[in-house]
N, C-alpha and C positions, 0 to 999 in steps of 0.2 A: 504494500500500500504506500500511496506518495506519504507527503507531510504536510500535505494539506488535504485532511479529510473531515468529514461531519459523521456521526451516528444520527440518525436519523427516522424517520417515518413520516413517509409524504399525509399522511392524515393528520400531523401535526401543525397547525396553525403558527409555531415559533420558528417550528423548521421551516416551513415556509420565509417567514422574513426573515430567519438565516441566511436563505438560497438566494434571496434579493439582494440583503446587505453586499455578501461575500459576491456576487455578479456585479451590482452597483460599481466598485470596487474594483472590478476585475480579477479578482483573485480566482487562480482554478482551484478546483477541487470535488475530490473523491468522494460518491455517497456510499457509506455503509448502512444496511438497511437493518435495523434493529426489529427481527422477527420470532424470535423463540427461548425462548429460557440462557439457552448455551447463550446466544448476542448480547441478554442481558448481562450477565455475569461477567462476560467480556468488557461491556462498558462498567459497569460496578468495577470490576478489577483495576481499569485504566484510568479511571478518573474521581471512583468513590462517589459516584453518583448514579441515582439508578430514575433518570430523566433523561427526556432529549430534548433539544439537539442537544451533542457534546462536541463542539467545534475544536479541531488543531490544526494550527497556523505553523509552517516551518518543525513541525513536532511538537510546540506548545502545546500542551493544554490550554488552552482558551476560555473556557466553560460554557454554559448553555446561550442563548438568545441576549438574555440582559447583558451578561458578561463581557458578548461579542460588541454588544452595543454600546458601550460600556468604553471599553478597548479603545472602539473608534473614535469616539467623542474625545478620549482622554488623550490621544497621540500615542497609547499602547500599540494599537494594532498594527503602526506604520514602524513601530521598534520592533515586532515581531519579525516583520515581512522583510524587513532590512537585516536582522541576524543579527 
């Protein structure tokens, strides 16, 4: 997987305007589609959260929708994408 990917689920409303911010943006990036038990425990394990989206930028951890949004607002997410 790249290093920049979402955990996700298109029935999500925040994943949603995750997928806008991060295009907004231009930023590419990989969907992981959080479907079944084993996904979840995957996202639980990588980020200690058992929500989506879980946004990573460059391999950050990023965290969910606010987080990202968050990032952007503050000049995080431009210190991310820069390394």
């Amino acid at each position: 997987m790249g290093k920049n990917f979402i955990y996700c689920s298109d029935a999500c409303p925040f994943c949603q305007r995750a997928y806008q911010l991060l295009e907004r943006k231009g930023i590419l990036y990989q969907k992981k589609y959080v479907k079944n038990q084993n996904d979840w425990d995957e996202v639980m394990e990588k980020t200690g959260r058992t929500t989506v989206p879980q946004v990573f930028i460059n391999g950050t951890h990023v965290g969910g929708f606010d987080d990202l949004s968050a990032a952007e607002q503050s000049g995080k997410l431009g210190e991310i994408l820069n390394g």
